[in-house]
Structure formats: structure tokens, C-alpha cells
C-alpha atoms as a printed R data frame, in Angstrom:
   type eleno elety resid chain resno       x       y       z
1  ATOM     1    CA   UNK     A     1 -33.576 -52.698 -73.790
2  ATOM     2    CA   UNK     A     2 -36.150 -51.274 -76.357
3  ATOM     3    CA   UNK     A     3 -39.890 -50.812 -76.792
4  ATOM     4    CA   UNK     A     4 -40.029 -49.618 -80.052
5  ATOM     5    CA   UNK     A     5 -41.797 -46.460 -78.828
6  ATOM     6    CA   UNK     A     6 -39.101 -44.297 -80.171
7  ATOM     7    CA   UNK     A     7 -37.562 -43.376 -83.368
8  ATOM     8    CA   UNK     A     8 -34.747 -45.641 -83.061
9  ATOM     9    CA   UNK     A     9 -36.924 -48.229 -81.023
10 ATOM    10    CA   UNK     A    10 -35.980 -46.989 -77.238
11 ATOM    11    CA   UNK     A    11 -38.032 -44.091 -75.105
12 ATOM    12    CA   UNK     A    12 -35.758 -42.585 -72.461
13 ATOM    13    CA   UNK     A    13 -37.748 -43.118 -69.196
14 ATOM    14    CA   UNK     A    14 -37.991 -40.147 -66.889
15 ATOM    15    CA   UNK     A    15 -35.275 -40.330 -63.879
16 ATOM    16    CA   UNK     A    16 -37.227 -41.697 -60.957
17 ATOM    17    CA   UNK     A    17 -35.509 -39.867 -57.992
18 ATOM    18    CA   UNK     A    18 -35.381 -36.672 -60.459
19 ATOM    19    CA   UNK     A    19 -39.539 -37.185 -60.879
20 ATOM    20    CA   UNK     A    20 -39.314 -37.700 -56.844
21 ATOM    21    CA   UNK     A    21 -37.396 -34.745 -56.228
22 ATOM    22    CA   UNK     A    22 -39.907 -32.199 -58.325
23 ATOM    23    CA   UNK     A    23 -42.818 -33.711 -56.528
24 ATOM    24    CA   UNK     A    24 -41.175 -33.067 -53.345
25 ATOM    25    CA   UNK     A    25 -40.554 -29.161 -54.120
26 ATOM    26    CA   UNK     A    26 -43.579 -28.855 -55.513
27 ATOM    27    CA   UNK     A    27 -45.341 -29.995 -51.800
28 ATOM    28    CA   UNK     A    28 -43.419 -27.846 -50.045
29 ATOM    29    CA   UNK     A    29 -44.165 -24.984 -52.191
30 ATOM    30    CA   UNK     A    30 -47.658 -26.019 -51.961
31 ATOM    31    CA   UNK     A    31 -47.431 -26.412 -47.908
32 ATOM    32    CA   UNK     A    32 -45.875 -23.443 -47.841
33 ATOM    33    CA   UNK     A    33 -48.629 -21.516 -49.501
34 ATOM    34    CA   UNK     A    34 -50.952 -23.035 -47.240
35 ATOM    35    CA   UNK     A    35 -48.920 -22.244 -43.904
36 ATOM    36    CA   UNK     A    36 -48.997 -18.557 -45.122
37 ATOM    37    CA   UNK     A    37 -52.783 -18.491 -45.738
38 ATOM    38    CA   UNK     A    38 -53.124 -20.046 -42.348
39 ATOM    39    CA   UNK     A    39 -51.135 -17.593 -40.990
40 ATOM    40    CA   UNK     A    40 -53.620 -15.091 -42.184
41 ATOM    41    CA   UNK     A    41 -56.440 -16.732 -41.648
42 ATOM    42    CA   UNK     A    42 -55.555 -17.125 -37.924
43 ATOM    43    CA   UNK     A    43 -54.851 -13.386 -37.962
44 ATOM    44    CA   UNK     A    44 -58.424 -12.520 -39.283
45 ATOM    45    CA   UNK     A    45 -59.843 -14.995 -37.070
46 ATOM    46    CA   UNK     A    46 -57.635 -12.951 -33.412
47 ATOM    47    CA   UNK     A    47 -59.109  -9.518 -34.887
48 ATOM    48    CA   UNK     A    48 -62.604 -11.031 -34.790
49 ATOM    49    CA   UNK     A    49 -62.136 -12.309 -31.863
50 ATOM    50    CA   UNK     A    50 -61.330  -9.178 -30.500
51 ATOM    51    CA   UNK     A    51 -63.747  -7.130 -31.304
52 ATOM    52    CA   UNK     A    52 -66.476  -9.455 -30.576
53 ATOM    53    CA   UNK     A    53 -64.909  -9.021 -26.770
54 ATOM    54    CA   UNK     A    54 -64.701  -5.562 -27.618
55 ATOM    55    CA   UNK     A    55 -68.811  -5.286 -29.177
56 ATOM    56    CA   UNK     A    56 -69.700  -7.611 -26.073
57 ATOM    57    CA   UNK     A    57 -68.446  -5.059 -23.404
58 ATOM    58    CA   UNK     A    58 -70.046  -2.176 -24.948
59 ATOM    59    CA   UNK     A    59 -73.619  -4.100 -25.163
60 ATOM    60    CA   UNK     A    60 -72.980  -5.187 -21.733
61 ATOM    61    CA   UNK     A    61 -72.113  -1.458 -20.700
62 ATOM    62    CA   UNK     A    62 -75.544  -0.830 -22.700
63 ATOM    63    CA   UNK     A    63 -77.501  -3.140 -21.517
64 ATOM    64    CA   UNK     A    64 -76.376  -3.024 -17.274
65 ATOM    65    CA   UNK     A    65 -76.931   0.708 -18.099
66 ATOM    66    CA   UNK     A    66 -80.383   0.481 -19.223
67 ATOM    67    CA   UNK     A    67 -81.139  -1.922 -16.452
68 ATOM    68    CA   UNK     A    68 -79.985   0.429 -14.175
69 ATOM    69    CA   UNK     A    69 -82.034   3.090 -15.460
70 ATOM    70    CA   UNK     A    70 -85.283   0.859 -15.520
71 ATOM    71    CA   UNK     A    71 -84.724  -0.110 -11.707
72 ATOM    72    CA   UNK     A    72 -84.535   3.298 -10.596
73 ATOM    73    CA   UNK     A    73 -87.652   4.637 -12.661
74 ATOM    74    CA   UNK     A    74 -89.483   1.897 -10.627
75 ATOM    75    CA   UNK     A    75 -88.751   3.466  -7.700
């Protein structure tokens, strides 16, 4: 069959499962790359996490210290 798109009148058409296939890998290397910068992401987000527990303990330690010291120059 032709179309007279071509030199000689017929355009080879792209293999469709070949076309498939190259989408396909190009997902996964795309998911892939995602997955890894969630995996850091989730990383940075545990380190925060931990030293906001961290920072909250200390103003906590602060703070009940301070209290302390304010009740007993009351008395």
C-alpha cells in the first residue's frame, strides 16, 4: 500500500509494539527517577522530623526550667 509520501510513493510506518516498548522504558526510567527523589525527599523530611523532637525537648527543658525558677522567686 502507498501514500505517495515517500520517494518511491511508500513511508515506512514506525513499528507499533517497537514505539510501545520505548515508551515503556522511558516510564520506568522516569518512575525510577522519581522513586529515588522520593527516597530522598522522605530522608530530608525523617531528619527534620527529628530535630524538631530534638529543638522541642530542649525548649521544653528551657522553658519547665524557667518556670521553675519563676515559682521559686515567688516564694
Amino acid at each position: 500500500m502507498t501514500n505517495g509520501n515517500g520517494p518511491n510513493g511508500d513511508t515506512p510506518r514506525p513499528d507499533p509494539i517497537q514505539k510501545l516498548t520505548e515508551y515503556v522504558e522511558s516510564l520506568e526510567i522516569s518512575l525510577e527517577i522519581q522513586e529515588d527523589k522520593t527516597d530522598v525527599i522522605e530522608d530530608q523530611v525523617a531528619n527534620l522530623t527529628e530535630q524538631i523532637t530534638e529543638l522541642k525537648q530542649q525548649v521544653k527543658q528551657m522553658y519547665g526550667d524557667e518556670e521553675d525558677w519563676q515559682r521559686m522567686s515567688k516564694t
